[in-house]
ROFI-43629 format. One record per residue (C-alpha): x, y, z negated; residue number from 1; chain. Coordinates in Angstrom, 1 decimal. Each point is the difference from the previous one (the first is absolute). Example, Ala and Ser with C-alpha at 12.3 -4.5 7.8 and 13.67 -1.06 7.14 Angstrom:
12.3, -4.5, -7.8, 1, A
1.4, 3.4, 0.7, 2, A
% end
This chain:
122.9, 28.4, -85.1, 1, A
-0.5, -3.1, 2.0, 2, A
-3.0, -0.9, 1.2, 3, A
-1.8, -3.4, -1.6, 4, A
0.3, -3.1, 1.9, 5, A
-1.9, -0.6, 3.1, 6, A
-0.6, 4.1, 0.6, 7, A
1.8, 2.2, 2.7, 8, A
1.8, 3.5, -1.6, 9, A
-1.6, 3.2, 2.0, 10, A
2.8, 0.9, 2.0, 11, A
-1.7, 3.5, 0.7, 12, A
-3.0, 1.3, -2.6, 13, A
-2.0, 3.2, 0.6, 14, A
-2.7, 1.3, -2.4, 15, A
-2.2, 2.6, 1.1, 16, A
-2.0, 1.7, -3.0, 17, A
-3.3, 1.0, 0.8, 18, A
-0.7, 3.2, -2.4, 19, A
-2.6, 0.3, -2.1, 20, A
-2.0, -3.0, -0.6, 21, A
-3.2, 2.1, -0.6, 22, A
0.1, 1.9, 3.2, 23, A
1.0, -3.1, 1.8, 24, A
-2.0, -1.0, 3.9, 25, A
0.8, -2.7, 2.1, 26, A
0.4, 2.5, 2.8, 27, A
3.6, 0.8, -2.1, 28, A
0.6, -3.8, 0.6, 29, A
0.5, 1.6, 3.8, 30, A
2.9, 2.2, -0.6, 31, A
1.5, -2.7, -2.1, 32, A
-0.3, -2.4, 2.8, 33, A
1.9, 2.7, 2.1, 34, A
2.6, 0.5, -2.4, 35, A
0.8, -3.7, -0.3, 36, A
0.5, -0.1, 3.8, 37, A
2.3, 2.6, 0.4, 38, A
1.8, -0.6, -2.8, 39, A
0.4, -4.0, 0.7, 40, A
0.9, 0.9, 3.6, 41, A
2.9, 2.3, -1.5, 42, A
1.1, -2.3, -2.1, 43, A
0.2, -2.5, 2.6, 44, A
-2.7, -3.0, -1.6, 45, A
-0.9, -1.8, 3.3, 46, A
-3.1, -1.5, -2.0, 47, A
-1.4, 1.6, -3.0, 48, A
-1.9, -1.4, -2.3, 49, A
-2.6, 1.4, -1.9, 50, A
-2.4, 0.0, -2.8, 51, A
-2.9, 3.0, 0.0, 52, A
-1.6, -0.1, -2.7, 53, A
-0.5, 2.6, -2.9, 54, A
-1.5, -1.6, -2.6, 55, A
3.0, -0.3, -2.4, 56, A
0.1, 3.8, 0.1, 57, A
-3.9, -0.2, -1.5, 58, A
-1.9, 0.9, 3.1, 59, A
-2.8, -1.1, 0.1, 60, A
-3.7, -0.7, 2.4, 61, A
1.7, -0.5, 3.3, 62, A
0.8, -3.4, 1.6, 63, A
3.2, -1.3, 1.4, 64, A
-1.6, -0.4, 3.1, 65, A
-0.8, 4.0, 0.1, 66, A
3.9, 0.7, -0.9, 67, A
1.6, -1.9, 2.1, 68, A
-1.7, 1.1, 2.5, 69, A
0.8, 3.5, -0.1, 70, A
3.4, -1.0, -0.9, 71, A
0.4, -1.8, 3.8, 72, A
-1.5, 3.0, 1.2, 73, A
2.4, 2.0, -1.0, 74, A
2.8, -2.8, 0.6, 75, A
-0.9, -0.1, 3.7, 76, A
-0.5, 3.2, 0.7, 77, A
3.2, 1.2, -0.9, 78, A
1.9, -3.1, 1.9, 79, A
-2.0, 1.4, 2.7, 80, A
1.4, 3.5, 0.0, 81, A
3.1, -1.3, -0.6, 82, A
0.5, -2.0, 2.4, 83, A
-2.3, 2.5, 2.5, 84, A
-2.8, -2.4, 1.0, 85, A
% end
């Protein structure tokens, strides 16, 4: 399927589920920030693009703000181990 006009095709696309929506923290948003990092790394993606949020999975009563930040937590911290800062 081609993209519609005036859009760029995902030349790489990784989706990371999140388990259970009811037992759902955004401290998990952490190890999902970690994942994407290694696994963009090994994939090769020089500059990843992302989107935390969770509300399409119906979690609700946290902000964007709160996810993404544990999401960049986890993000940087595992560029920093892998690349021994």
């Amino acid at each position: 399927m081609m993209p519609a006009t005036g859009k760029m095709p995902a030349k790489r696309l990784l989706i990371i589920g999140l388990g259970d929506s009811q037992s759902y923290t955004p401290q998990r948003m952490e190890l999902v920030g970690s994942i994407v990092y290694r696994e963009a790394s090994r994939l090769g993606v020089e500059s990843p693009f992302i989107a935390p949020t969770v509300l399409d999975g119906g979690v609700t009563g946290f902000g964007t703000d709160e996810t993404a930040e544990w999401f960049i937590r986890g993000f940087l911290h595992a560029a920093a181990t892998q690349n021994n800062w």
